[in-house]
PyMOL CGO cylinders between C-alpha atoms (Angstrom):
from pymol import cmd
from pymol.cgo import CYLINDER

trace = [
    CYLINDER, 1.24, 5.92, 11.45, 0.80, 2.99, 9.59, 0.3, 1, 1, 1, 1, 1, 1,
    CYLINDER, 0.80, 2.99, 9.59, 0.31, 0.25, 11.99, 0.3, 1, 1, 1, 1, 1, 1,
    CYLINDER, 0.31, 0.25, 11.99, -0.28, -3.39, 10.34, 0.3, 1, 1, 1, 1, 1, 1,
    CYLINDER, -0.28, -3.39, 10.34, 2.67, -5.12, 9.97, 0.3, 1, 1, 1, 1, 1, 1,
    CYLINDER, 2.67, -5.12, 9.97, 1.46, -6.83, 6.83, 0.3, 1, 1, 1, 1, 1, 1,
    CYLINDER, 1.46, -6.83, 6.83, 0.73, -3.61, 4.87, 0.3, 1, 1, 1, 1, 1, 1,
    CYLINDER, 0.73, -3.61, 4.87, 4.23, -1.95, 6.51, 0.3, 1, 1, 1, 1, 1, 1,
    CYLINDER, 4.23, -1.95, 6.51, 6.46, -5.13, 5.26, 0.3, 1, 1, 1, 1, 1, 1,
    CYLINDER, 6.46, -5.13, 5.26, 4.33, -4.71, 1.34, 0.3, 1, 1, 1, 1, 1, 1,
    CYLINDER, 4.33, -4.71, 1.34, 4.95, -0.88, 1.40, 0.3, 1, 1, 1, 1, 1, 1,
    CYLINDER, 4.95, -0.88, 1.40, 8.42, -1.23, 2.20, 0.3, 1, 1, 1, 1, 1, 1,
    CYLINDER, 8.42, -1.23, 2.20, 8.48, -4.06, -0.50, 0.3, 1, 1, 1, 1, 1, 1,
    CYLINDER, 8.48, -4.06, -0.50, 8.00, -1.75, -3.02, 0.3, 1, 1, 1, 1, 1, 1,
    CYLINDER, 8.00, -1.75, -3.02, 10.23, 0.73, -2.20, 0.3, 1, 1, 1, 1, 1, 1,
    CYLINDER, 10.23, 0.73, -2.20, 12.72, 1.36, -4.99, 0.3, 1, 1, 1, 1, 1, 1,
    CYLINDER, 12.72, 1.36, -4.99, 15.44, 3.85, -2.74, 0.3, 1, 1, 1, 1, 1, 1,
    CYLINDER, 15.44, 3.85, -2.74, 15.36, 7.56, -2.48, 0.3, 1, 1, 1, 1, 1, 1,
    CYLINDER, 15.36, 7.56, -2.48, 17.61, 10.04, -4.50, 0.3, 1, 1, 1, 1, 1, 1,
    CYLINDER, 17.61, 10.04, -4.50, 20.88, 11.30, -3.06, 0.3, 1, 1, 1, 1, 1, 1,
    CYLINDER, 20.88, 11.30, -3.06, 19.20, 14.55, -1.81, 0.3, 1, 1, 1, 1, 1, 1,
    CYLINDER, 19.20, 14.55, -1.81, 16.57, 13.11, 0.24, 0.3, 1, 1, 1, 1, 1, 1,
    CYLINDER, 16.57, 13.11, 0.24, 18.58, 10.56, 1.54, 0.3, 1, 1, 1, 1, 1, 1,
    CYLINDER, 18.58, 10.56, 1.54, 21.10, 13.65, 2.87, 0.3, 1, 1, 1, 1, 1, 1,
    CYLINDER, 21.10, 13.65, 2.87, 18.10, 15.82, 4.49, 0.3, 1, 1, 1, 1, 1, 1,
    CYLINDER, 18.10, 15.82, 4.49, 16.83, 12.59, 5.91, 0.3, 1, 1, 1, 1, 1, 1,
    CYLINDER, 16.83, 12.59, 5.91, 19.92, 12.19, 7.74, 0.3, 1, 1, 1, 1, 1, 1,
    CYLINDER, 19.92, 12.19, 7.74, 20.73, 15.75, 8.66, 0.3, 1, 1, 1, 1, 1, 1,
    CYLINDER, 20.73, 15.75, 8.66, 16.87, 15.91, 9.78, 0.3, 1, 1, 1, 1, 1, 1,
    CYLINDER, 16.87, 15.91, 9.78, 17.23, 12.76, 11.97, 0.3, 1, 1, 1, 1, 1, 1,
    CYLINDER, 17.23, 12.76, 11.97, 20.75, 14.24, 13.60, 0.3, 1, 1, 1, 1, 1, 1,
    CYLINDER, 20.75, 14.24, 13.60, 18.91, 17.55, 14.38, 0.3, 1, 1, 1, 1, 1, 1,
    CYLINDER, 18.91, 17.55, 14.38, 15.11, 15.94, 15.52, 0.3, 1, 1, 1, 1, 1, 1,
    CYLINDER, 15.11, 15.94, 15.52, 13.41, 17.56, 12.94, 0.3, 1, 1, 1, 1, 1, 1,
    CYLINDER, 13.41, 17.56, 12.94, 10.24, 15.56, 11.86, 0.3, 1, 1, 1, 1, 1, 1,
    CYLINDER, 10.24, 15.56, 11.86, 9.88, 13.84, 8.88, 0.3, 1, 1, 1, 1, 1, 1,
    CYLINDER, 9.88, 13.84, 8.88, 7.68, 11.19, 7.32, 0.3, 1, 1, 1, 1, 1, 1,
    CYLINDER, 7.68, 11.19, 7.32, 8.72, 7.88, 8.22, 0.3, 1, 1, 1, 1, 1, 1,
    CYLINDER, 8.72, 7.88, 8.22, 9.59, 5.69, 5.69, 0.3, 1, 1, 1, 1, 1, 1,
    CYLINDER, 9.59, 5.69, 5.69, 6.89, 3.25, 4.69, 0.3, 1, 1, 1, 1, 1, 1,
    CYLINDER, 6.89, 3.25, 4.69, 5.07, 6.43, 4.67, 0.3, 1, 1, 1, 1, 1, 1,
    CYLINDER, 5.07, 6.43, 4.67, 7.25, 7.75, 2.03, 0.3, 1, 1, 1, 1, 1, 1,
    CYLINDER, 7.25, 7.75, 2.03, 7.02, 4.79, 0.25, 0.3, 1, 1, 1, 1, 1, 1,
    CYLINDER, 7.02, 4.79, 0.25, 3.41, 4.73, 0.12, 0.3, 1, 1, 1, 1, 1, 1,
    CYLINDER, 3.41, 4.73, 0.12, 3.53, 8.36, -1.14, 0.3, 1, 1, 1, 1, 1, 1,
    CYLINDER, 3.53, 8.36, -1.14, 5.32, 7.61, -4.12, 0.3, 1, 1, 1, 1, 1, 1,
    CYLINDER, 5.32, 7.61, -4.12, 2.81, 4.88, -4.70, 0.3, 1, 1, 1, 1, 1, 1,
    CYLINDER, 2.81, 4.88, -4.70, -0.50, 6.75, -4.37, 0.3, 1, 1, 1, 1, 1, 1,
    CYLINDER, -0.50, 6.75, -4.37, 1.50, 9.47, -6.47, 0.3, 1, 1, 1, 1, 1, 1,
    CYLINDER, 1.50, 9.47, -6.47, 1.68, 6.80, -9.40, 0.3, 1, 1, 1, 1, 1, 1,
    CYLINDER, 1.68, 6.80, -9.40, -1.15, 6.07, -9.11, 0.3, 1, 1, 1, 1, 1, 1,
    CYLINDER, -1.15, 6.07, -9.11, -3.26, 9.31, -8.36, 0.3, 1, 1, 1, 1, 1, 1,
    CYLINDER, -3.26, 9.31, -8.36, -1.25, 11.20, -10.90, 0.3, 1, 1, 1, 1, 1, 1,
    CYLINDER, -1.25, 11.20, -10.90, -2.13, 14.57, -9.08, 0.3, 1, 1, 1, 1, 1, 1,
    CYLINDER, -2.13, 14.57, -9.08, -2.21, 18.18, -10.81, 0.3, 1, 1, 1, 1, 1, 1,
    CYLINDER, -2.21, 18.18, -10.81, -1.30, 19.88, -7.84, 0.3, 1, 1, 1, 1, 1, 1,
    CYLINDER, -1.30, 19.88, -7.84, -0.48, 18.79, -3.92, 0.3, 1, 1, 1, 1, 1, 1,
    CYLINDER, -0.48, 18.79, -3.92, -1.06, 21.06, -1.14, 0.3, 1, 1, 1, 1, 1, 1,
    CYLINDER, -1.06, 21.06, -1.14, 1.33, 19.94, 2.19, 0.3, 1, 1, 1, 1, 1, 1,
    CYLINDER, 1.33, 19.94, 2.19, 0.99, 21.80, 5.35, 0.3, 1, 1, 1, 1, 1, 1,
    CYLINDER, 0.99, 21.80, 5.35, 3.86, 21.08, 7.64, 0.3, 1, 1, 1, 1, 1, 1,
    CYLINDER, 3.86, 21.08, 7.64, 6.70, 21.08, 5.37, 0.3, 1, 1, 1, 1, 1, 1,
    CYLINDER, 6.70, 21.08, 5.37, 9.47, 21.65, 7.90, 0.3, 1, 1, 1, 1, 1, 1,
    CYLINDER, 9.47, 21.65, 7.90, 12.89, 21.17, 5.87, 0.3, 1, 1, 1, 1, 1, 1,
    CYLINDER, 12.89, 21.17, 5.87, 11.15, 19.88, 2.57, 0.3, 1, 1, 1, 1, 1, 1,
    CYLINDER, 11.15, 19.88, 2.57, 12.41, 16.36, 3.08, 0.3, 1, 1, 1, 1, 1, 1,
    CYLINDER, 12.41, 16.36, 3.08, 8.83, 15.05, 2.00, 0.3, 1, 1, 1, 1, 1, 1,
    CYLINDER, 8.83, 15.05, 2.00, 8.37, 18.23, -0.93, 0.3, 1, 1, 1, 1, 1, 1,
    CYLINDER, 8.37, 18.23, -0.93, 11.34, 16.98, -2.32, 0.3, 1, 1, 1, 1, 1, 1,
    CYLINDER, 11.34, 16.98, -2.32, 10.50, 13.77, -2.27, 0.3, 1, 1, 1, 1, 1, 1,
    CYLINDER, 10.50, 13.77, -2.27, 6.94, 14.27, -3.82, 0.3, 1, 1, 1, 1, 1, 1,
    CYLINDER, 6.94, 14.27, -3.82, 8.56, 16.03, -6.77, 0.3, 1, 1, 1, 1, 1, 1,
    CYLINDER, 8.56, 16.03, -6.77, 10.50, 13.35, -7.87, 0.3, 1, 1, 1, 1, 1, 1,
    CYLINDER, 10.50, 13.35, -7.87, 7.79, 11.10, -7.67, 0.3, 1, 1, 1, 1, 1, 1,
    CYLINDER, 7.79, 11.10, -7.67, 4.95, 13.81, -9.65, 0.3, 1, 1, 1, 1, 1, 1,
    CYLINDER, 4.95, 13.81, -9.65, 3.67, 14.04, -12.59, 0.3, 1, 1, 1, 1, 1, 1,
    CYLINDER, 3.67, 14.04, -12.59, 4.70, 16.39, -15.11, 0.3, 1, 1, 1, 1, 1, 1,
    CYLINDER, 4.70, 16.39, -15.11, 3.32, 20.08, -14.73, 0.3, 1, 1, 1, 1, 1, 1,
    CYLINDER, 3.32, 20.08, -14.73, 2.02, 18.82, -10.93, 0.3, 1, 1, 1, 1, 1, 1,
    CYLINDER, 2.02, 18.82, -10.93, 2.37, 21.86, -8.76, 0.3, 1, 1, 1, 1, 1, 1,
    CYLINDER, 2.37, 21.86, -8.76, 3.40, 21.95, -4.48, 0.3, 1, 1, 1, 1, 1, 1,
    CYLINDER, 3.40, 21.95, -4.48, 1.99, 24.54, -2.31, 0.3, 1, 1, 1, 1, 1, 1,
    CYLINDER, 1.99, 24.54, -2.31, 3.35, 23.79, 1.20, 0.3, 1, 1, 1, 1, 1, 1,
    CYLINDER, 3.35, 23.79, 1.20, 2.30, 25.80, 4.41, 0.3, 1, 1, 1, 1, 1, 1,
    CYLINDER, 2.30, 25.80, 4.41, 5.28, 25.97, 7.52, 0.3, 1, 1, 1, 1, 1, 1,
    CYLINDER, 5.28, 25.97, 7.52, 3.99, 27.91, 10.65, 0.3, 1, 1, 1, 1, 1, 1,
    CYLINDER, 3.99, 27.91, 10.65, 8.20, 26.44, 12.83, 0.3, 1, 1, 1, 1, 1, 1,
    CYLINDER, 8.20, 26.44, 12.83, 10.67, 27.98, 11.49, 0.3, 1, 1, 1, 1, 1, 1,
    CYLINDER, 10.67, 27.98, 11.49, 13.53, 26.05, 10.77, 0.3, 1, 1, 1, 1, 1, 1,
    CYLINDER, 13.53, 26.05, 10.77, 16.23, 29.01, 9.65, 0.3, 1, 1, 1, 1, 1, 1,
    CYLINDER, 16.23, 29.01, 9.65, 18.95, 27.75, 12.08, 0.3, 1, 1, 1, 1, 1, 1,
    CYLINDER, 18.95, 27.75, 12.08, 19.56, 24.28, 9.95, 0.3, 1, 1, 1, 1, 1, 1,
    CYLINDER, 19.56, 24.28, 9.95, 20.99, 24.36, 6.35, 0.3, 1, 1, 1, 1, 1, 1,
    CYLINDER, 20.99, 24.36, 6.35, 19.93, 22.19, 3.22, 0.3, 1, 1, 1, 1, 1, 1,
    CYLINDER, 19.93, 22.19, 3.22, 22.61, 20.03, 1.82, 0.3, 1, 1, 1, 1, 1, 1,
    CYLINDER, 22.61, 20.03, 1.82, 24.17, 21.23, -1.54, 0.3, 1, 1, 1, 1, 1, 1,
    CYLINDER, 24.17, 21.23, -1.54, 25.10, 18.92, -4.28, 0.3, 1, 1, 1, 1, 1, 1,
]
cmd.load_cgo(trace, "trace")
């Protein structure tokens, strides 16, 4: 958890919105407490991702893919995602488009 209110208010400063997808799981997540990154922690994903420019990202916990998704539309071309989920989360459906 990022705790310095300074550094939350500049993180959330750059935050440019999430697609229509994410914003839906985020929601449905929320309604059905499943965990998901908070948002200035999304937010500073998409920045280290711009900056990092990974080749490949390895996420253990992925629960209903909210942050996955998220990380692929912030990626690099050709970067990979291997996640790792030990809960399973069968009983709640992903949002179609």
């Amino acid at each position: 958890m990022i705790v310095n209110e300074r550094i939350v208010a500049y993180i959330n400063s750059l935050d440019r919105g999430n697609s229509p997808i994410c914003n839906t799981i985020e929601k449905e997540a929320i309604e059905d407490d499943v965990p998901i990154i908070r948002k200035e922690m999304g937010n500073l994903l998409k920045v280290l991702l711009g900056l990092k420019q990974p080749q490949s990202i390895l996420e253990v916990g992925t629960a209903v893919g909210y942050s996955s998704i998220l990380m692929s539309e912030n990626m690099p071309e050709g970067c990979i995602i291997d996640t790792i989920e030990t809960v399973s989360y069968t009983h709640l459906t992903l949002p179609t488009t």
